[in-house]
N, C-alpha and C positions, 0 to 999 in steps of 0.2 A: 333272601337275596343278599350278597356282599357284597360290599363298595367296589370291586372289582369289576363286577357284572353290573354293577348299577352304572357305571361312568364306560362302563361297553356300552350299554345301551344308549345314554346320554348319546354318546360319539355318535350312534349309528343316528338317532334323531337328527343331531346337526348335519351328518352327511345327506342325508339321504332327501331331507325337506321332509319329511312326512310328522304328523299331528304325534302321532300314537306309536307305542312301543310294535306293536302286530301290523301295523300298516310297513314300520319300517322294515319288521323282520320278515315280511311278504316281499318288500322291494330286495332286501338283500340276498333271499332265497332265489327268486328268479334271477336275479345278476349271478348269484354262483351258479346255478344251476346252468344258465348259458354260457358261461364258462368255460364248466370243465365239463359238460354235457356226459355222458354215458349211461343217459335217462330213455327213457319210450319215447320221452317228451321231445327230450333234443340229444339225440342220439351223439353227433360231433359238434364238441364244445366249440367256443371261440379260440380259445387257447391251442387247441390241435388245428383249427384255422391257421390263424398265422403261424403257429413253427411249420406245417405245410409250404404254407406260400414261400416263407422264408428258404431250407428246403430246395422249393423248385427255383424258386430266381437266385439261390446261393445269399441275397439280404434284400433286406424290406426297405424301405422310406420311412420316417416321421408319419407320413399325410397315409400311407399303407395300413401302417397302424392303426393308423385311426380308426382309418375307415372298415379293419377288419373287426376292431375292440367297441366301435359304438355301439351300443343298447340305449332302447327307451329308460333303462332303468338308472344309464350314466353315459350319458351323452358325451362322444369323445368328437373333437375336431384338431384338425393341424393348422395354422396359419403361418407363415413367417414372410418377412419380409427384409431385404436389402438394399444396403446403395454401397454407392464406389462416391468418393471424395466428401465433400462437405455439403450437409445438410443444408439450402435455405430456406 
């Protein structure tokens, strides 16, 4: 193994939260895999999802996104919040 792959792996550990080299490269097989889908498994990925949606409404939302790109395996949400004048 070279420093290269070994500080790939590192990363994927810290991203992922997972213990173990094989736990993370299972989490991040299923996230690609839902992805770009063109498996038995999951035939239409996430990614042909939204350019889809995108596509059919002409543009998506922030909170759209989200909601098209969340997986168990990376939890996506939108929040935001505004005001008009000054904070008290």
């Amino acid at each position: 193994m070279n420093d290269e792959r070994e500080r790939r792996y590192e990363a994927l550990l810290e991203a992922t939260g997972e213990n173990t080299k094989s736990k993370a490269l299972d989490t991040a097989a299923t996230y690609y895999t839902r992805m770009a889908g063109g498996t038995d498994a999951v035939p239409t990925g996430k990614i042909k999802d939204l350019i889809e949606l995108a596509e059919e409404q002409g543009s998506v939302t922030p909170a759209e996104i989200a909601d098209v790109l969340d997986t168990d395996e990376l939890p996506l949400q939108f929040e935001t919040e505004w005001s008009v004048g000054t904070q008290k």
